[in-house]
C-alpha atoms as an extended CHARMM CRD file, in Angstrom:
* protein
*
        88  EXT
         1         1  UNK       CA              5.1510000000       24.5290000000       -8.9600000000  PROA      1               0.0000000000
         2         2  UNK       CA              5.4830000000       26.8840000000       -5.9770000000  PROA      2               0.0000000000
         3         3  UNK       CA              2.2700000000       27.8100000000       -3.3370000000  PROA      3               0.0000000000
         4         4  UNK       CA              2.3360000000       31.4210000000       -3.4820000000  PROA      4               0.0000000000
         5         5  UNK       CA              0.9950000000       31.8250000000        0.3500000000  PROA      5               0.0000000000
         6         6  UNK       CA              3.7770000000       29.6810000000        2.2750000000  PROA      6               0.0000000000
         7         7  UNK       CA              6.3100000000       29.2670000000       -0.8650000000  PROA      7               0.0000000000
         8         8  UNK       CA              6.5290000000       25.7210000000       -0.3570000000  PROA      8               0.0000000000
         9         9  UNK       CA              7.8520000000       23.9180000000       -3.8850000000  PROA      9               0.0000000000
        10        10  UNK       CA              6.6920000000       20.9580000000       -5.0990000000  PROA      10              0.0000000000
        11        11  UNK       CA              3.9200000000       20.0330000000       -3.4910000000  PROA      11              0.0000000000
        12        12  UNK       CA              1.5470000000       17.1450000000       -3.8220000000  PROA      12              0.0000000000
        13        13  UNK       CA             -1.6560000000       16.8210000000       -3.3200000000  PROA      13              0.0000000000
        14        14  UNK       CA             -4.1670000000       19.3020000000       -3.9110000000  PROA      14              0.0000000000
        15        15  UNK       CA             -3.4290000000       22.5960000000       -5.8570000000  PROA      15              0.0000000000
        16        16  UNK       CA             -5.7610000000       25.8020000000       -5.9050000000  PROA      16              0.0000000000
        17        17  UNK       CA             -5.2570000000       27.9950000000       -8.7950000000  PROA      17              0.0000000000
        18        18  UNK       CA             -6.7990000000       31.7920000000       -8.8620000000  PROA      18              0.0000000000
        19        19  UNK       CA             -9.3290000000       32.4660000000      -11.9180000000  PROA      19              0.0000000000
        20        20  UNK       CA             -8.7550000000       36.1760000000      -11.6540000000  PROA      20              0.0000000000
        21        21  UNK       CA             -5.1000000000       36.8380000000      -10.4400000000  PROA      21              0.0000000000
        22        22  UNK       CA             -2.6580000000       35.5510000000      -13.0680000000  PROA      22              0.0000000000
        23        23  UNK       CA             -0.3330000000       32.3380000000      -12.2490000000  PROA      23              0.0000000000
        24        24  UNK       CA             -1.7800000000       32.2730000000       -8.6840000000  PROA      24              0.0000000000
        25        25  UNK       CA             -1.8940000000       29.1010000000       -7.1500000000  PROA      25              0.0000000000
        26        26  UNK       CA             -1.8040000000       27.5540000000       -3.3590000000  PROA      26              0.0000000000
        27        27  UNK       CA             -1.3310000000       24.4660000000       -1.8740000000  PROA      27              0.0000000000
        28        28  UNK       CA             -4.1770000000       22.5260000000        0.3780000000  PROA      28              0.0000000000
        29        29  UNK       CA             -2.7780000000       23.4720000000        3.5510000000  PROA      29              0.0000000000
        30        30  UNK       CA             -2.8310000000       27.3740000000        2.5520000000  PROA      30              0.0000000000
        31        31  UNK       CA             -6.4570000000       27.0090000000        0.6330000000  PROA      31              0.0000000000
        32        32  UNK       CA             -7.8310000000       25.7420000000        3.8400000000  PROA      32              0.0000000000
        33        33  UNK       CA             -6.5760000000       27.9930000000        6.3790000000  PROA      33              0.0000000000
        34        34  UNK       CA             -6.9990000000       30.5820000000        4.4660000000  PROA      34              0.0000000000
        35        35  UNK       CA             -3.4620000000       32.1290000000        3.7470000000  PROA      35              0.0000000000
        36        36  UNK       CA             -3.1550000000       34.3490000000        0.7430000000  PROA      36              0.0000000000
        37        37  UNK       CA             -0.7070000000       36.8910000000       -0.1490000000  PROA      37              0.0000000000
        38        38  UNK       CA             -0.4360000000       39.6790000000       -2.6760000000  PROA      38              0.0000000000
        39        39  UNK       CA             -3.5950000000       40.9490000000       -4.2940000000  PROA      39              0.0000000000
        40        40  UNK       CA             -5.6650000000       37.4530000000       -4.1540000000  PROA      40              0.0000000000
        41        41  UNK       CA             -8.1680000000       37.8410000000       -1.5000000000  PROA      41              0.0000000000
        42        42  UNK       CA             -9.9810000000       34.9590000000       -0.5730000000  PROA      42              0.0000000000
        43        43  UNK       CA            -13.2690000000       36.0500000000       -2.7350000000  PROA      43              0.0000000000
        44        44  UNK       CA            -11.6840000000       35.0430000000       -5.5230000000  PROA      44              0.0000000000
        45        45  UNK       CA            -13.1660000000       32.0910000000       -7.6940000000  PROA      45              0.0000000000
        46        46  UNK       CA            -10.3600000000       29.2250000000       -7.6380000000  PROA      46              0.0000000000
        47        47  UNK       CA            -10.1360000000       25.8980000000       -9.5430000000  PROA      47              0.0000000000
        48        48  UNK       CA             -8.9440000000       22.8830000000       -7.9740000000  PROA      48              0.0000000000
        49        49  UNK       CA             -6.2780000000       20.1310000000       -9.2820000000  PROA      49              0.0000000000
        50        50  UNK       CA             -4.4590000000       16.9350000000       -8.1890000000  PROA      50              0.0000000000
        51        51  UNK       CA             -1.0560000000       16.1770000000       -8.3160000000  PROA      51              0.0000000000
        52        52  UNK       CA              0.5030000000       13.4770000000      -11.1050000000  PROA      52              0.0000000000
        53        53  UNK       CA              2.2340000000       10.7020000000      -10.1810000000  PROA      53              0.0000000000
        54        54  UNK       CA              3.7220000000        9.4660000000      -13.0730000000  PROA      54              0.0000000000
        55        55  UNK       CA              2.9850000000        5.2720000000      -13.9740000000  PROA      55              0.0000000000
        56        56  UNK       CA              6.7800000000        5.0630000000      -13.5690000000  PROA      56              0.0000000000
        57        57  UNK       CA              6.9250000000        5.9130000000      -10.2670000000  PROA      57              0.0000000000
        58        58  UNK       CA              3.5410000000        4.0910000000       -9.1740000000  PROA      58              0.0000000000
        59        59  UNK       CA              5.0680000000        1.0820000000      -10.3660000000  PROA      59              0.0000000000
        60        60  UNK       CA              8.0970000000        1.0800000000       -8.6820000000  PROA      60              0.0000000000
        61        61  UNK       CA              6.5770000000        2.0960000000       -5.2680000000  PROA      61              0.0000000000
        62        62  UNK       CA              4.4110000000       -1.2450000000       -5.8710000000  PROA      62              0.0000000000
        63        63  UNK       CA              7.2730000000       -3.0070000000       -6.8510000000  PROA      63              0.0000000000
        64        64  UNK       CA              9.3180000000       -2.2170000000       -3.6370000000  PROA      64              0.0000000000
        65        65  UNK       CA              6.2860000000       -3.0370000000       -1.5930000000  PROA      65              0.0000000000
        66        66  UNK       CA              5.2010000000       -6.1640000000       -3.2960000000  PROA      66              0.0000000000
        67        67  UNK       CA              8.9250000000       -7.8980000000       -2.8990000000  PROA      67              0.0000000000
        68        68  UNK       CA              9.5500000000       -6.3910000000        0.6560000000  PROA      68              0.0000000000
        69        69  UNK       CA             12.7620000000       -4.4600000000       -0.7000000000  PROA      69              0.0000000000
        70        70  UNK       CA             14.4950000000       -3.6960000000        2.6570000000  PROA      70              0.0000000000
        71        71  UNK       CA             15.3550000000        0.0930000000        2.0110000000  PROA      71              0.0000000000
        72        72  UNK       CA             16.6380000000        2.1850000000        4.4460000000  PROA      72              0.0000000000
        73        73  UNK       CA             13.9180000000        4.7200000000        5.3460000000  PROA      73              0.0000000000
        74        74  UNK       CA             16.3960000000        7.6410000000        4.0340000000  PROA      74              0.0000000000
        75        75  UNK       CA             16.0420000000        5.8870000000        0.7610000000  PROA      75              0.0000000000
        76        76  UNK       CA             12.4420000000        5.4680000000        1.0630000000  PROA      76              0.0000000000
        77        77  UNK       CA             12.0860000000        8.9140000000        1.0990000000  PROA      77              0.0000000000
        78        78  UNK       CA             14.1770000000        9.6740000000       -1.7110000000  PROA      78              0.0000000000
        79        79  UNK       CA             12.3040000000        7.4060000000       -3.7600000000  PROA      79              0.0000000000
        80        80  UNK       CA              9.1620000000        8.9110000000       -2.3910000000  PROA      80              0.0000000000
        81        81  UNK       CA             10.5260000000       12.6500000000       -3.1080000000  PROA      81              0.0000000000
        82        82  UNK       CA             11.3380000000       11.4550000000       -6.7740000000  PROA      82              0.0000000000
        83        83  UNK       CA              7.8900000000       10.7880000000       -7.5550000000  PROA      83              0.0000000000
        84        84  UNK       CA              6.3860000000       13.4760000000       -5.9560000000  PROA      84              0.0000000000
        85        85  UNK       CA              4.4420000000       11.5830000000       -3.3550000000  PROA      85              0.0000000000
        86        86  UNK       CA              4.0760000000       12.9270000000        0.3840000000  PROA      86              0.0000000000
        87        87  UNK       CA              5.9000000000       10.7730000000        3.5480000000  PROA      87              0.0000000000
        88        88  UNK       CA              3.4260000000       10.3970000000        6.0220000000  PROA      88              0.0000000000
């Protein structure tokens, strides 16, 4: 999935998805500060949906953490780019 405002791909998070333009959506950060492009204008009704983390990767993230795997933080990433789940 792609935010049509910023083209950012793969997001997590929240997702805002136009009821009137077709296959519109934008991520969080471009549904709050108000970044559009194309036709959608900011009038338009929009439905909001969260991002799935699969079990899979939910369990291994608890895994690592729960047996203090020593990762590199590269790795950590990876592992937290695999599952879709933003590095803070």
């Amino acid at each position: 999935m792609t935010c049509d405002a910023c083209q950012r791909e793969g997001f997590s998070g929240f997702r805002y998805r136009c009821q009137k333009c077709h296959s519109y959506q934008l991520c969080q950060d471009c549904f709050w500060r108000g970044r559009i492009s194309g036709p959608h204008t900011n009038e338009h009704e929009v439905k909001e949906y969260t991002t799935y983390v699969s079990f899979w990767c939910d369990h291994i993230l608890l895994v690592m953490l729960s047996v203090n795997i020593c990762i590199s933080e590269i790795n950590f990433v990876h592992v937290l780019a695999l599952c879709h789940v933003p590095h803070i």
